[in-house]
N, C-alpha and C positions, 0 to 999 in steps of 0.2 A: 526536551522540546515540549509544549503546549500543544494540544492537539484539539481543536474548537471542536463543539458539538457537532456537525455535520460529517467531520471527517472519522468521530467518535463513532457515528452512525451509521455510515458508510460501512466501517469495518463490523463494527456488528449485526447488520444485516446481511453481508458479501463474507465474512470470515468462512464460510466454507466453502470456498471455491479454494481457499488455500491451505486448510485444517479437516480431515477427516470426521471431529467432533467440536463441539462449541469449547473455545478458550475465553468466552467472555461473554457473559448475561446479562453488565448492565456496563452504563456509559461507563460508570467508574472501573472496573474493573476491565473493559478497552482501555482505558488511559493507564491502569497500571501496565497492563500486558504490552500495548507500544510502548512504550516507556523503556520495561524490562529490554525488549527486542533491539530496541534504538530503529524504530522506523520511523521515515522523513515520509518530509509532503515537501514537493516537489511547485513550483508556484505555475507551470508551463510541460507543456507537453515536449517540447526542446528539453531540457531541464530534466525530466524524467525520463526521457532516451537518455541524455548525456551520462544519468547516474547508472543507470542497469547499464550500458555502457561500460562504463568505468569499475563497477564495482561486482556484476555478478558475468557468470559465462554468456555470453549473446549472439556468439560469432557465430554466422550462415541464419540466422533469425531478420527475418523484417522486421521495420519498424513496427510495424499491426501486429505484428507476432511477440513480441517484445512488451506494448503496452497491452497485448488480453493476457498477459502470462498472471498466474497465480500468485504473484507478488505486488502485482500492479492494482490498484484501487481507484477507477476514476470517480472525483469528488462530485463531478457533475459541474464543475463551475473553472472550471479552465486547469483546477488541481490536481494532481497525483499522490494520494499514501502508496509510500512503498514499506513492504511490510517482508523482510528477510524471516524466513520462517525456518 
């Protein structure tokens, strides 16, 4: 996946809400570490319910509980990186 500078951003500023220590000092080195992980960006908030949904445990979680979860990255601009760690 491609992961534009914003969302490159996003996670290196926010990366410790869901890493104890930093896993990435610069844009590039976010883009390899998504990469490695295979984290998505999600284009809708529907769309990132549907996938933690579907792919991680979520059941008895609200929706608000679900997108502030430590996996979830909002891009600011209607996006989701989800970042399985």
């Amino acid at each position: 996946m491609v992961y534009d500078k914003k969302a490159l951003q996003v996670f290196l500023d926010k990366q410790g809400k869901l890493f104890d220590e930093p896993v990435a000092d610069s844009l590039e080195e976010a883009d390899e570490f998504l990469d490695d992980c295979c984290a998505v960006i999600e284009k809708s908030k529907k769309d990132a319910l549907s996938y933690m949904k579907d792919n991680l445990d979520c059941e008895g979680m609200s929706d608000a509980e679900i997108l502030d979860s430590a996996e979830v990255f909002d891009l600011g601009d209607g996006r989701y990186l989800i970042v399985e760690g």
